[in-house]
C-alpha positions as CSV (number, residue, x, y, z in Angstrom):
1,X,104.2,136.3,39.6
2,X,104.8,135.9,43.2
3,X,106.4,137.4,45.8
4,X,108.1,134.6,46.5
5,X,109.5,134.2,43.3
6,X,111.5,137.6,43.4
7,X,115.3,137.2,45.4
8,X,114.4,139.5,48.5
9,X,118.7,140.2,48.4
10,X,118.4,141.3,45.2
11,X,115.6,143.5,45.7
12,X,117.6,145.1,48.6
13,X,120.9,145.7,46.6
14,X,119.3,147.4,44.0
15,X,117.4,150.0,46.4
16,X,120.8,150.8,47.8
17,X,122.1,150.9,44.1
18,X,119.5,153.2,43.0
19,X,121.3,156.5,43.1
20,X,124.3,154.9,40.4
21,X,121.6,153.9,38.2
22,X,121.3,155.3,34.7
23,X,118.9,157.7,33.8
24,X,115.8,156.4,31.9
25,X,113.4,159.4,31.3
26,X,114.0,162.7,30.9
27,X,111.6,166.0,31.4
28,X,109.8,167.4,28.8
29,X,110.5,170.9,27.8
30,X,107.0,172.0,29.1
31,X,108.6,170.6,33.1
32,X,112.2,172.4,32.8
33,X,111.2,175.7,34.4
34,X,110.4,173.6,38.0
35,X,113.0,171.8,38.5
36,X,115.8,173.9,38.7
37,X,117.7,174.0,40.9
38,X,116.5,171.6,43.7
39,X,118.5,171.1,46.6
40,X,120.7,167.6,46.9
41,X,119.3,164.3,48.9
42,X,115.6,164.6,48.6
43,X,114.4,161.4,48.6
44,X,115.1,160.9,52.1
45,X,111.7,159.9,53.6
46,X,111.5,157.1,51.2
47,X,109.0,155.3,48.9
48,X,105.7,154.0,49.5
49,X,103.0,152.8,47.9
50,X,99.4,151.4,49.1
51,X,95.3,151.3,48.3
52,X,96.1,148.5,45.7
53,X,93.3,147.6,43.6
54,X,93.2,144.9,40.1
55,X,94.5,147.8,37.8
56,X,95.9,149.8,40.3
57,X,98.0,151.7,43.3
58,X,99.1,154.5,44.8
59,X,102.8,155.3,44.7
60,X,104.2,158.2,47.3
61,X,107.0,160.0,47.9
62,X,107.5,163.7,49.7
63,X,110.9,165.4,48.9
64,X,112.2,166.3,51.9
65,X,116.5,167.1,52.1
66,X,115.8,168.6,55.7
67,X,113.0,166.4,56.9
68,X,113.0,167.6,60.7
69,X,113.4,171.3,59.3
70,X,110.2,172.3,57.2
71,X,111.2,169.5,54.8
72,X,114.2,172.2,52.9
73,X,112.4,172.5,49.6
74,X,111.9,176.0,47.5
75,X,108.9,177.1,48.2
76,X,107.6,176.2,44.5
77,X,106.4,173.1,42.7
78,X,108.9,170.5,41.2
79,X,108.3,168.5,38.4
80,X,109.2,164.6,39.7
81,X,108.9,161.6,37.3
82,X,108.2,158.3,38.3
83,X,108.3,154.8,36.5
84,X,106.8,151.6,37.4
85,X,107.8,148.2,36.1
86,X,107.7,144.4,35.9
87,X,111.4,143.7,36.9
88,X,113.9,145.4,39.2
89,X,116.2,146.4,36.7
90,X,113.0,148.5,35.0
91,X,113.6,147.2,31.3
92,X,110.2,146.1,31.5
93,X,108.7,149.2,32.3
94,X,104.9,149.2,32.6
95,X,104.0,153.2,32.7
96,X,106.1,156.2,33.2
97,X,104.8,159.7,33.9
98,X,105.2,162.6,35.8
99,X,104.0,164.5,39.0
100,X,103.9,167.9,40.5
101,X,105.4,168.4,44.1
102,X,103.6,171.4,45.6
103,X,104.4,172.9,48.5
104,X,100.8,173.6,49.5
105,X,101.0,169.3,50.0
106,X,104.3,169.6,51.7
107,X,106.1,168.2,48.1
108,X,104.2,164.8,49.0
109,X,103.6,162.6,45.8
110,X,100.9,160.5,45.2
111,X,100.5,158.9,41.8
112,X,97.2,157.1,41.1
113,X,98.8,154.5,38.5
114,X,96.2,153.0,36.3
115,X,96.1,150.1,33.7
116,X,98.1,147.7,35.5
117,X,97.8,144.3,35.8
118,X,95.8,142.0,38.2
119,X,97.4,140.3,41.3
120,X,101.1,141.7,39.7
121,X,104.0,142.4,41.2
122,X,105.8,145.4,40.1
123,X,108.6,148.0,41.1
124,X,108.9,151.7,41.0
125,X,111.0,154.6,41.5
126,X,111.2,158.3,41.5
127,X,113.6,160.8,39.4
128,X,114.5,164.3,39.9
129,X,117.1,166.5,38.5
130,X,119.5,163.3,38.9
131,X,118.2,162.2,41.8
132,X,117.3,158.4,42.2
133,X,115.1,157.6,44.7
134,X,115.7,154.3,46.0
135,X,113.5,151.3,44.3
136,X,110.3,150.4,45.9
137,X,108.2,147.2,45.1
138,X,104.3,146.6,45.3
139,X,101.7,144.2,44.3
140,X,98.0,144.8,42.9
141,X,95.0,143.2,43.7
142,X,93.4,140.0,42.1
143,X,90.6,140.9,39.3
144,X,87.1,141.3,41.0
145,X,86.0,137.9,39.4
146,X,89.1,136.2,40.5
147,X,89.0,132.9,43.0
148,X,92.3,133.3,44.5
149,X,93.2,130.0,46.3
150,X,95.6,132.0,49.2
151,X,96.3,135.5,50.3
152,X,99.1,136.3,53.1
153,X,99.1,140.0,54.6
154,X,100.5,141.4,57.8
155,X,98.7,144.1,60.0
156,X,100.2,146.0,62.5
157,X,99.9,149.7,65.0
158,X,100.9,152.0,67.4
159,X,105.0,152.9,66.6
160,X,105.8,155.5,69.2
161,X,109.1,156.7,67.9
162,X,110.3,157.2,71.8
163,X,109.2,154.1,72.7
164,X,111.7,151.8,71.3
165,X,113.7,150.8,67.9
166,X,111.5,149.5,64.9
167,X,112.9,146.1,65.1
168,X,109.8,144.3,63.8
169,X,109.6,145.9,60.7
170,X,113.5,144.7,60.2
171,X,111.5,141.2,60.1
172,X,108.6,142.1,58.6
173,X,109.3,143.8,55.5
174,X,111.0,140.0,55.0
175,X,107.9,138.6,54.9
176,X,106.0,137.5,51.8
177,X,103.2,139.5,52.3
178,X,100.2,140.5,50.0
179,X,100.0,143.8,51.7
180,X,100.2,145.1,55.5
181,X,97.5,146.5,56.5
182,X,97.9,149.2,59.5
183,X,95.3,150.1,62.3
184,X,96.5,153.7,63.7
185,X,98.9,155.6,65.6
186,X,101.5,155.9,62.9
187,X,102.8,158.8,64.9
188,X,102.6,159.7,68.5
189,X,101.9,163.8,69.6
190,X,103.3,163.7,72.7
191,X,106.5,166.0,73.4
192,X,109.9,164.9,73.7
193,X,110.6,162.9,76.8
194,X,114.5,162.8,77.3
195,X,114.3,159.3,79.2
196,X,112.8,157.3,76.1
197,X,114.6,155.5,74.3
198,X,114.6,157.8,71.2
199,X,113.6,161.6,71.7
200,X,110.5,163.1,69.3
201,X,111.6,166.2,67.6
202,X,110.3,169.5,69.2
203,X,109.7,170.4,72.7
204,X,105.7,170.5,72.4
205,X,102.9,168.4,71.3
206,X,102.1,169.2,67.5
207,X,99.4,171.5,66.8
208,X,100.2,173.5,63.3
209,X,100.6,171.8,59.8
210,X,104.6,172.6,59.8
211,X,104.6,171.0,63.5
212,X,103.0,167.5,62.1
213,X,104.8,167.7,59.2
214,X,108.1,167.8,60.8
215,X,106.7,165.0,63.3
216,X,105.8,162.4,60.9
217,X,109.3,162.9,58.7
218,X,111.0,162.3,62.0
219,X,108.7,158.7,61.6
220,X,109.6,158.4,57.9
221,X,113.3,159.0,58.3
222,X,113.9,155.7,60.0
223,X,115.2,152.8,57.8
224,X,113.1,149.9,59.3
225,X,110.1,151.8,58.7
226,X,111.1,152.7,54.7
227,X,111.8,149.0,54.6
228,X,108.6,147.7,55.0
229,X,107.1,150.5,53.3
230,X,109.2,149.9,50.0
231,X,108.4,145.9,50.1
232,X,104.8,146.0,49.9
233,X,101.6,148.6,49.6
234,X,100.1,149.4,52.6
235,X,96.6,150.4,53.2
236,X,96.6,152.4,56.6
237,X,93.6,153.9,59.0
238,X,94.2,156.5,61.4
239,X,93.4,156.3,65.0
240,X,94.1,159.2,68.1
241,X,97.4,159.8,68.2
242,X,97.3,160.9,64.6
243,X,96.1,164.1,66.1
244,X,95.2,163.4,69.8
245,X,95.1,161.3,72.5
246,X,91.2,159.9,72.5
247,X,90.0,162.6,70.3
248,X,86.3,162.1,69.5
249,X,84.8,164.0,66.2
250,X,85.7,168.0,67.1
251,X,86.5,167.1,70.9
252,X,89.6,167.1,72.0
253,X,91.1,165.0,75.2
254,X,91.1,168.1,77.2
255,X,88.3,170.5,75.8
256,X,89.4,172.5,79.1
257,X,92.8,173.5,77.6
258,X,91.7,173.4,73.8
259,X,89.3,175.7,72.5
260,X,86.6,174.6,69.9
261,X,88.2,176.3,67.4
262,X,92.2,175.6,68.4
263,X,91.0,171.7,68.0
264,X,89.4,172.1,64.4
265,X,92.5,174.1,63.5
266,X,94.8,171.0,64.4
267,X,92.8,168.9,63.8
268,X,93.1,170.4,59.8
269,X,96.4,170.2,60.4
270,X,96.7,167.0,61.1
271,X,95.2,165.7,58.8
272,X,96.5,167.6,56.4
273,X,99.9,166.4,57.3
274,X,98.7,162.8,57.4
275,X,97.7,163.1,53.8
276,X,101.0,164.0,52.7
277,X,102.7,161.2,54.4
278,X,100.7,158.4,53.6
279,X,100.2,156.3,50.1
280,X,96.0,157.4,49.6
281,X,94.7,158.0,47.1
282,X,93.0,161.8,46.4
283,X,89.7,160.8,47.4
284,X,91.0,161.1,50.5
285,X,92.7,164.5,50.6
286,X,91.1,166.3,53.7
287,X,88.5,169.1,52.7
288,X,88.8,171.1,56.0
289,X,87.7,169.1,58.8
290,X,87.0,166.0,56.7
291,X,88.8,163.0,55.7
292,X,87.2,160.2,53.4
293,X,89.6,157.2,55.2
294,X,86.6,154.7,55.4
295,X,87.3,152.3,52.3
296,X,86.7,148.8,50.8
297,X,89.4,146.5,49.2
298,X,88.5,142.9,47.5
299,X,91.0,140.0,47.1
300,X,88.5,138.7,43.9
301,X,86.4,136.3,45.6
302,X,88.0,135.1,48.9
303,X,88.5,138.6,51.1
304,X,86.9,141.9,51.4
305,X,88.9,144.3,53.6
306,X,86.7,146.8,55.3
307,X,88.6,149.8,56.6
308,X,87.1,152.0,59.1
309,X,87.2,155.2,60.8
310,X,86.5,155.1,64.5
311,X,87.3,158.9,65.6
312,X,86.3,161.3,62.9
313,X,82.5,160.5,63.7
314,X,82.2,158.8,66.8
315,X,80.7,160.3,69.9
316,X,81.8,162.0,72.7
317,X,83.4,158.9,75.2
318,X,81.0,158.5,77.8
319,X,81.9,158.1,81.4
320,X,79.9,155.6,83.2
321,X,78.7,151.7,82.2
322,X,74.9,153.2,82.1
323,X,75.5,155.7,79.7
324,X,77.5,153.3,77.7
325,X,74.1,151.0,77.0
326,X,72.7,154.6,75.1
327,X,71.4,153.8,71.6
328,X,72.4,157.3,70.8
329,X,76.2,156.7,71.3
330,X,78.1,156.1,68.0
331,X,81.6,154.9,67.1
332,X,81.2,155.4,63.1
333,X,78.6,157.8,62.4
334,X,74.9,156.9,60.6
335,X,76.4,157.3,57.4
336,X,79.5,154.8,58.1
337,X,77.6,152.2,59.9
338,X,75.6,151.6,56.9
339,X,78.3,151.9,54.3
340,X,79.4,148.5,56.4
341,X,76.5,147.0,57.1
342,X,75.7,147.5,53.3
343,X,79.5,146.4,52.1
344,X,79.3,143.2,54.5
345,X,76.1,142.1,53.0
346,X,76.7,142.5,49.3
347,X,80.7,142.0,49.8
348,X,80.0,138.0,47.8
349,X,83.3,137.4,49.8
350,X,84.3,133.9,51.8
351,X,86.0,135.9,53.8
352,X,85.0,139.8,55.7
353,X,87.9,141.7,57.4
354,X,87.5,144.7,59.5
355,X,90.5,146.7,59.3
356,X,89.5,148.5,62.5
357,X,91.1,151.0,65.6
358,X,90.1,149.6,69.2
359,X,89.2,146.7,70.6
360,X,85.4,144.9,69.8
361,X,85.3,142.1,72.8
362,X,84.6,143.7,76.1
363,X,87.6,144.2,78.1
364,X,87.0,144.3,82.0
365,X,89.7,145.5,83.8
366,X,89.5,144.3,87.3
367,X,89.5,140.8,88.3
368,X,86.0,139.7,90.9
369,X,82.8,141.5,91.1
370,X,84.0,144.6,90.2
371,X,83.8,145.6,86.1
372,X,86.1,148.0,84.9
373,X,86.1,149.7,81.1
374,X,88.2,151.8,79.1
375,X,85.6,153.5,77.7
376,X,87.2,154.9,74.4
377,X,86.9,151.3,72.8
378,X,83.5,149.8,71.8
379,X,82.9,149.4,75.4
380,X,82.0,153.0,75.7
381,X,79.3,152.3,72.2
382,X,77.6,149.3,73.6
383,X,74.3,149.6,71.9
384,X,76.0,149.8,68.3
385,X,78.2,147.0,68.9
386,X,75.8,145.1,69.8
387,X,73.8,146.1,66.5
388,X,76.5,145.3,64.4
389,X,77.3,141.6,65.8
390,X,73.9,140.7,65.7
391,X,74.3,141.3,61.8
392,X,77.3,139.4,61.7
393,X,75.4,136.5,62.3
394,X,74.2,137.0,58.7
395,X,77.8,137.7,57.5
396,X,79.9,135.3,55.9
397,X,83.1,134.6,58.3
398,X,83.6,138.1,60.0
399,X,87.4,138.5,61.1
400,X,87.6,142.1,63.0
401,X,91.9,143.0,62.8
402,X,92.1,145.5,65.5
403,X,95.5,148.1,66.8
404,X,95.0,150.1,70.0
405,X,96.0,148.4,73.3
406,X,99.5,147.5,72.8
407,X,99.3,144.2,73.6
408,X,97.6,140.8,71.5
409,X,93.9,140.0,72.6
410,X,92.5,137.2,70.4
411,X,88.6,136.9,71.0
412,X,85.6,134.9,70.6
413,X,82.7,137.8,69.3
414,X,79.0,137.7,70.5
415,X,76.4,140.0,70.9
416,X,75.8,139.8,74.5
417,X,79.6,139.2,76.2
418,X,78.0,138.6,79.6
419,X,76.1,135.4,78.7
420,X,78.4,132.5,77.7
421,X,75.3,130.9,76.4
422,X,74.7,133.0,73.8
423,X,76.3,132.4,69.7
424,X,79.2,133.2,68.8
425,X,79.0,135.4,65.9
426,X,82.8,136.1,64.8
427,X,86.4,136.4,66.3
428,X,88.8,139.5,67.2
429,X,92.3,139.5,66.6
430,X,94.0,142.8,68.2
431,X,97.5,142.7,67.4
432,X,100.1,144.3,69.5
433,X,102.4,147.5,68.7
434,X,105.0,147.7,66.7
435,X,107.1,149.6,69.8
436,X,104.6,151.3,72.6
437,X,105.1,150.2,75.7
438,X,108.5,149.4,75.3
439,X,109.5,146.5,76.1
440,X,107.1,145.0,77.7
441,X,107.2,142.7,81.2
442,X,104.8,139.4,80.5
443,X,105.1,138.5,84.6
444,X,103.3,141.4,85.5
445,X,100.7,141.6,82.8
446,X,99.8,137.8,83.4
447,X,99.7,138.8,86.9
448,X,96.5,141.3,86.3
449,X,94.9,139.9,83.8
450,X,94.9,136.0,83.9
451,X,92.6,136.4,86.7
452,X,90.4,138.2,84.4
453,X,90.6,136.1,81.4
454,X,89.6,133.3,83.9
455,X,86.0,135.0,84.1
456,X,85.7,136.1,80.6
457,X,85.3,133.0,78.4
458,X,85.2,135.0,75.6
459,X,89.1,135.9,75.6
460,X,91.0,133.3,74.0
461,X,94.7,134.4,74.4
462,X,96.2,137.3,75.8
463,X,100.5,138.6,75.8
464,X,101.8,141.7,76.0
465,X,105.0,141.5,73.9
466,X,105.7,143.4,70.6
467,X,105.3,142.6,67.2
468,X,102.8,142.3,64.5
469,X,100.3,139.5,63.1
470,X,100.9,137.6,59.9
471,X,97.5,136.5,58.3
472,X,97.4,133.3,55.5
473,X,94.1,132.8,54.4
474,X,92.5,129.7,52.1
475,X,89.0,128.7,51.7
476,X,88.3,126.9,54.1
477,X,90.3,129.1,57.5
478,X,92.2,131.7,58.4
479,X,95.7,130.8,60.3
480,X,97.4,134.2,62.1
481,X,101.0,133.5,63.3
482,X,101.8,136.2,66.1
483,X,105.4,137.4,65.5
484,X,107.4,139.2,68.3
485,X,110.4,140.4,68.6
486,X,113.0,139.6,71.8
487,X,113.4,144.2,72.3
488,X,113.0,147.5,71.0
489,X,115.3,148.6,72.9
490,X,118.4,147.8,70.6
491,X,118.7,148.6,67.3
492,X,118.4,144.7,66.0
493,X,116.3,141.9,67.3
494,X,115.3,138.4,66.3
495,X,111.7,137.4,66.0
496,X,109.9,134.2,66.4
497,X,106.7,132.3,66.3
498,X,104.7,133.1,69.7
499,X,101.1,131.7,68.7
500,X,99.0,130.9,65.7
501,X,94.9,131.1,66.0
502,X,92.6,129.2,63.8
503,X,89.2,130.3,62.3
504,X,87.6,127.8,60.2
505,X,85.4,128.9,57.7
506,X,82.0,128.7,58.2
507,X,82.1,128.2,62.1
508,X,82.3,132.1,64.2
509,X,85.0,132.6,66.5
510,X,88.6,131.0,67.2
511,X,88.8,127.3,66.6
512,X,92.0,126.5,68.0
513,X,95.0,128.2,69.4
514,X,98.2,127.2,69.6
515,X,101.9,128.5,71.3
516,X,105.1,128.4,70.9
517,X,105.2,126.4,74.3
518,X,102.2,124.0,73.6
């Protein structure tokens, strides 16, 4: 069954329908003595679901009737049922079950749902004392031995809630996607600013569990977002603003106002509160100060998607170009690096994406003789960088999908950036943000950096517009169609077509790109 195959309007009408629909399951006897009473209008954060695998995925709610407020529930577990099926009217229901809410998890949900079928598309739902949730739809993986012919995903980043309307995802979760895969900076930590265009909750930065928690149900709350998170899984990676800007392992951005220990405690707390928000599974519920987020996903025999961690194990940034070249300067940690190098050589996949955080290509700021880096991208970790792309030369058809700089950076990848002459080894694609920056001014940006881009051959296209990246993928390339919206600073937008870049199998790097204007 495909994605396509299923009416999208139809879909729609019966999530808004789900409250008037009948009930199907009812508590067992063992359950009563949690769910009464519960307070109306819970399922307002939504549905999600994500880490699909063949016979797999994770479904996820949190029930939260004041979302901004502490979330409004009793301060006691609820019994929640959940059903998944093979049609939208659920009279082919696959498995049913239930869950425990507990308020030590803020009442998040995540059901681990086992024994389903490969490369299926299914629907599911919540119940509660009455309560409906509304109807979200996912899709499993292909079997392991599968040779898929296609896959279509989306990946996206950086949503600053002040920084504009979700418009994109109004487009996106129209798509007929796979899954969307998303780099970091699902929320933002910054306090409220009364210019933007939509005000955080709070006055302060977050930096306790209940202050994270009430940051990312402001993020749920919106209906673009739910959207795309009810029409397909998602399988997400954090990046700093999770927790804070350019954090680095237990160092915060300004170790002069945060103490050692204030940073571990929010740093616990924020992952905590990212946990509880997002569709993972419970191998990666923090312990403490740790987070298992690094993770591999296989499309049978055409994709693997590698998802990494760039923060929780990286050094300390470092602040000059010489210390940059040190071979003791990590991004991932010893353990990580080889967990990828190992995955990328055994992964038996045509095709290897990185699901990653900030940017791979170097990125010199300043046009002429002059070379300027932003440090907290893999500029700053030269020596492992250039490590890793020499073993991508070994690597079947090595994609890196990369969030971070809020604008779309599609590169050539080679081990030494300053010499032209050297292989190509595999291509970059750093999609722009969902909303930060606003909307942006393409004039200006041209401006500064197509002077640059005239002394780096290795940058292939460069915009600064929002949006997100769909991906289709055959056997023999990889076609990713850059989709951006006309504001985020209306509620609605259209999208179109900007660009689509080319990488043909079994020759590194971007084979051709087109535009809109070409």
């Amino acid at each position: 069954m495909s994605l396509s195959s299923i009416s999208r309007r139809s879909f729609l009408a019966g999530a808004a329908s789900a409250a008037a629909a009948p009930m199907l399951l009812r508590p067992e006897a063992g359950y009563a003595q949690t769910n009464a009473p519960v307070p109306a209008d819970v399922f307002r954060l939504g549905v999600a679901s994500g880490d699909p695998l063949p016979g797999s995925v994770v479904l996820w709610t949190r029930l939260a009737p004041d979302p901004v407020n502490g979330g409004g529930m009793p301060d006691r577990a609820v019994t929640v049922e959940w059903e998944i099926a093979e049609n939208e009217r659920f009279t082919r229901r696959r498995r049913t079950g239930k869950a425990l809410a507990r308020p030590e998890l803020g009442h998040s949900v995540h059901v681990d749902v086992r024994g389903l079928r490969p490369d299926t598309v299914y629907f599911y739902r919540f119940r509660i004392a009455g309560q409906l949730s509304p109807i979200g739809r996912t899709r499993t993986a292909p079997a392991a031995t599968a040779q898929p012919r296609d896959l279509r995903f989306a990946f996206a980043s950086c949503q600053d809630y002040q920084a504009g309307f979700y418009t994109a995802y109004q487009h996106l979760a129209a798509e007929d996607l796979a899954f969307v895969a998303f780099l970091g900076d699902y929320i933002y930590e910054g306090p409220r600013n009364a210019a933007a265009a939509r005000q955080h909750e709070g006055t302060d930065e977050p930096y306790t569990l209940a202050q994270y928690r009430n940051r990312h149900a402001q993020y749920k709350t919106d209906p673009d977002l739910q959207s795309a998170h009810a029409a397909f899984p998602w399988i997400v990676t954090f990046d700093d603003h999770e927790v804070d800007n350019n954090w680095a392992d237990e160092i915060p951005q300004d170790p002069q106002l945060q103490t050692p220990e204030a940073f571990r405690a929010r740093r616990i707390a924020a992952f905590q509160a990212y946990y509880e928000h997002m569709p993972l599974r419970r191998s990666s519920l923090p312990r403490g100060l740790d987070m298992q987020l690094y993770r591999r996903f296989r499309y049978g025999s055409l994709a693997s998607v590698h998802v990494l961690d760039t923060r929780q194990y990286r050094s300390d940034q470092p602040a000059t170009l010489a210390e940059a070249q040190s071979p003791e300067l990590t991004m991932t940690g010893a353990e990580q690096e080889k967990w990828l190098v190992d995955g990328l050589r055994r992964s038996g996949s045509r095709w290897n994406l990185l699901a990653n955080q900030v940017m791979w290509a170097q990125n010199d700021r300043t046009a002429g003789p002059t070379q300027t880096f932003d440090f907290d991208n893999w500029d700053g970790y030269r020596a492992q960088r250039t490590r890793l792309l020499n073993h991508f030369k070994s690597v079947d058809n090595p994609v890196v999908l990369t969030g971070d700089r809020h604008c779309t950076w599609v590169s050539d990848l080679r081990p030494d950036f300053d010499d032209p002459s050297t292989p190509v080894v595999g291509a970059e694609i750093t999609g722009t943000s969902i909303t930060s920056g606003g909307n942006a001014n393409p004039a200006t940006f041209h401006a500064t950096y197509d002077p640059i881009m005239a002394e780096s051959p290795h940058w292939r296209y460069i915009d600064n517009q929002r949006g997100y990246v769909v991906c289709d993928l055959s056997r023999t390339e990889m076609v990713s169609s850059l989709r951006l919206v006309d504001t985020v600073l209306a509620p609605a937008a259209t999208v179109r077509t900007e660009a689509r870049f080319v990488v043909e199998a079994g020759r590194p790097g971007i084979a051709d790109v087109s535009t809109a204007t070409s």
